[in-house]
C-alpha positions in Angstrom: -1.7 -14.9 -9.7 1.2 -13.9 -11.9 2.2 -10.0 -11.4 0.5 -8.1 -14.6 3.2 -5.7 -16.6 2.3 -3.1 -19.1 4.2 -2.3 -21.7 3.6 1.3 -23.3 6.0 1.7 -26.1 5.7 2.7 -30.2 9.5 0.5 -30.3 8.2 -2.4 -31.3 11.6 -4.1 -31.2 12.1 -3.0 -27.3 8.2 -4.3 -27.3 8.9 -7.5 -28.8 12.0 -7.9 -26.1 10.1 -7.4 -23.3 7.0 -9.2 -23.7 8.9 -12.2 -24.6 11.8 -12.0 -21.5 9.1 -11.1 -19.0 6.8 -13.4 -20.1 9.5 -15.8 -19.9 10.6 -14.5 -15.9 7.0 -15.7 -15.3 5.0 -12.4 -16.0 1.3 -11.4 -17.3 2.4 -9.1 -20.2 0.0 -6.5 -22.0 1.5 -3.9 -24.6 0.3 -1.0 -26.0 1.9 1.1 -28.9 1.6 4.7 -27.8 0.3 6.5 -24.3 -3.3 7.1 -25.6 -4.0 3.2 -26.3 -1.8 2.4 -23.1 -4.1 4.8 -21.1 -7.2 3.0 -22.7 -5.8 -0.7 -21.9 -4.9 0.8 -18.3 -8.5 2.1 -17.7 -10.0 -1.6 -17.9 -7.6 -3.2 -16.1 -4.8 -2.3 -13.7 -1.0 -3.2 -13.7 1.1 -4.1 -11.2 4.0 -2.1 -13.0 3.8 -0.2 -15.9 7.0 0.4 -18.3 6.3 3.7 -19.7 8.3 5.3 -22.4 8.5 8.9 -22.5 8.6 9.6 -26.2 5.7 7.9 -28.1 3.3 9.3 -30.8 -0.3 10.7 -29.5 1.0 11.3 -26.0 4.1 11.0 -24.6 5.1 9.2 -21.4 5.1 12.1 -19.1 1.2 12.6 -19.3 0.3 9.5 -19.2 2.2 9.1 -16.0 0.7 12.8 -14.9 -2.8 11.3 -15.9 -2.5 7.9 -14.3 -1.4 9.7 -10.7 -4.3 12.2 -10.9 -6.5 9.0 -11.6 -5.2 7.5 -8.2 -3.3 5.1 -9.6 -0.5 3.9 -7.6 1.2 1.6 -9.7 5.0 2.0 -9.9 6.4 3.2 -13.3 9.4 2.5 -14.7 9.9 5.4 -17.3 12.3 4.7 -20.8 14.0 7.8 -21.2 15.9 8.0 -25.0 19.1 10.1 -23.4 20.3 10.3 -19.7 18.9 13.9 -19.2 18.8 15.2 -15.5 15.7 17.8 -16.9 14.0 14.9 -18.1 14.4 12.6 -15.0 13.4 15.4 -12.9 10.4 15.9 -15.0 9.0 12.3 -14.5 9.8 12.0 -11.1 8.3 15.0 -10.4 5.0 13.8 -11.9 5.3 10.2 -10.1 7.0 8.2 -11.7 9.2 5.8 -9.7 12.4 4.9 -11.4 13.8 5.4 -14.7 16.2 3.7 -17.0 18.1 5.3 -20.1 18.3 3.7 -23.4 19.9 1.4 -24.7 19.7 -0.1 -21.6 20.8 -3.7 -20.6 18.0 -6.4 -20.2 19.8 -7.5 -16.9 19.3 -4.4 -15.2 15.8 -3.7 -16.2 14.5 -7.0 -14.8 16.5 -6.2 -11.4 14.5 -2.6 -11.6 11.5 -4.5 -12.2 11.9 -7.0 -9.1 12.9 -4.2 -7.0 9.5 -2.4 -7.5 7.6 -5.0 -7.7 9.1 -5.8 -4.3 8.3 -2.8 -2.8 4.7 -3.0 -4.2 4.0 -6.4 -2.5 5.8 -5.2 0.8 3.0 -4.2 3.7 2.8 -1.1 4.5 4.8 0.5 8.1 1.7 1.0 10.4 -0.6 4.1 9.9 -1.1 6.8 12.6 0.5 10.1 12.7 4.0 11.7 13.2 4.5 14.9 13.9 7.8 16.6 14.5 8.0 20.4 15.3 5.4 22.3 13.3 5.5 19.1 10.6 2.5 16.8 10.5 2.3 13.8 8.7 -0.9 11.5 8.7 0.2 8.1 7.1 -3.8 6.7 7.3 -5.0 9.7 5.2 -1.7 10.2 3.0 -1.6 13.7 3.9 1.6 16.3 4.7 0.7 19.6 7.5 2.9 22.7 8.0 1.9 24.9 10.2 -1.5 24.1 8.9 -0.2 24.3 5.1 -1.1 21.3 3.3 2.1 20.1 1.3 1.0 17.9 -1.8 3.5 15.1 -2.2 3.8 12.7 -5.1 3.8 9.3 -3.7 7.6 8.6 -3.6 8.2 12.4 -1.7 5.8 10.8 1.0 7.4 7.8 1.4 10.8 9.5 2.0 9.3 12.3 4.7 7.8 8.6 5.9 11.1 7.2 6.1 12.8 10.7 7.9 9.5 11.1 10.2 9.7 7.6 12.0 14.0 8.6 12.4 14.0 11.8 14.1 17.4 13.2 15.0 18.9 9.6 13.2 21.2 9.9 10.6 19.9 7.9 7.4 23.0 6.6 5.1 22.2 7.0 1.5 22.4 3.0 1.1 19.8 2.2 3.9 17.5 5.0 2.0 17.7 3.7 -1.4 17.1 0.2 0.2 13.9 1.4 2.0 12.4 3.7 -0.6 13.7 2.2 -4.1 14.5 -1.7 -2.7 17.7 -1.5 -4.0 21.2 0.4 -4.7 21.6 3.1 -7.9 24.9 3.0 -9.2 27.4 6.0 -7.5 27.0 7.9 -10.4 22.7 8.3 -9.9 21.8 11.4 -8.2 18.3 10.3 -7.8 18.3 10.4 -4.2 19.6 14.2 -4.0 16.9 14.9 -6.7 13.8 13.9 -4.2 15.8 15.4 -1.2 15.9 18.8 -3.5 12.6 18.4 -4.3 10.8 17.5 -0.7 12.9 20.2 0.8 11.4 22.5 -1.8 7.9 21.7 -0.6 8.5 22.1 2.8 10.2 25.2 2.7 7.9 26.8 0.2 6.3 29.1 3.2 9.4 30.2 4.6 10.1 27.9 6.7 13.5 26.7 8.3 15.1 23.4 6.8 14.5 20.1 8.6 16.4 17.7 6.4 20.1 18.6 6.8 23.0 16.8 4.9 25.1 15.2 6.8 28.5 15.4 4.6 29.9 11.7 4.0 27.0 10.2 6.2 23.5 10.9 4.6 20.9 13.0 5.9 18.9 13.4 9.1 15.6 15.5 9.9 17.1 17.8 12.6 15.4 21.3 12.9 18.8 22.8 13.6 19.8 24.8 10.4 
């Protein structure tokens, strides 16, 4: 079965382009003109990736993307942002969103994002059980982060990452072999998306006081080491 991509966009130029290059890559391609209609289409029938823009009359890309994680849906997102703003990448990675590409943006790149995530959809999942490292817990099975009995909500990309860390205790991960394991695929030197979700999981994890367990290893990457 062809992989199914939803388009949510009011561009209908951009719409045009993409329903007729992924369609022609081999893709199932749905479209919608604004995040209300796109949440609608969505509700009757899931997509293996959705290409969200973030401004769009009715409701804008960030809540749909909030509404469609509080759904459940897992279903990577590719978010349009209109200007390469590091508030407004936060902002939609924060709320789930998996990767991100500034307009104008070239058509080359945007079908390597959407391979990439695709890729990692299709990939099996590492095997379940838990792993727990000092007073961290993490149960793969139930999706669920533990410190010192504080539960520690995680959008599904900050798991995946404490995922990563937890099965390489004491290792020392290189950014390349991250962004190959988590995103499928290298950002250019310039993305800071990787210190982003490291700023942000340490953020969760420290928020009760606790000492720092991903340290930055200067020129090498980071490693979860309890040492501070």
């Amino acid at each position: 079965m062809r992989p199914h991509i939803a388009v949510i966009d009011d561009d209908e130029k951009i719409t045009a382009l993409l329903r007729r290059s992924l369609a022609f890559e081999g893709y199932e391609v749905t479209t919608a003109p604004d995040g209300a209609e796109g949440l609608k289409q969505l509700a009757g029938r899931q997509a293996d990736l959705v290409i969200l823009d973030v401004m769009m009359p009715k409701m804008d890309g960030w809540e749909v993307c909030r509404r469609l994680r509080e759904a459940g849906v897992a279903s990577p997102v590719l978010m349009l942002t209109a200007k390469d703003d590091v508030t407004d990448r936060v902002r939609g990675l924060d709320l789930g969103a998996d990767d991100y590409l500034v307009k104008p943006f070239a058509l080359e790149e945007l079908m390597a994002r959407v391979r990439a995530l695709l890729r990692r959809k299709s990939d099996k999942p590492e095997s379940g059980g838990q792993y727990k490292y000092e007073d961290l817990l993490l149960d793969v099975d139930g999706r669920e982060t533990l410190r010192n009995d504080r539960r520690i909500d995680l959008t599904a990309k900050e798991f995946d990452l404490l995922h990563l860390f937890m099965q390489n205790p004491k290792r020392v991960l290189s950014r390349d072999l991250i962004m190959e394991r988590i995103w499928g695929y290298d950002y250019s030197g310039e993305s800071n998306v990787l210190e982003v979700y490291v700023a942000m999981l340490r953020q969760k994890l420290e928020e009760g006081g606790e000492k720092r367990l991903i340290q930055t290893v200067r020129g090498a990457g980071y490693v979860l080491k309890g040492d501070s």
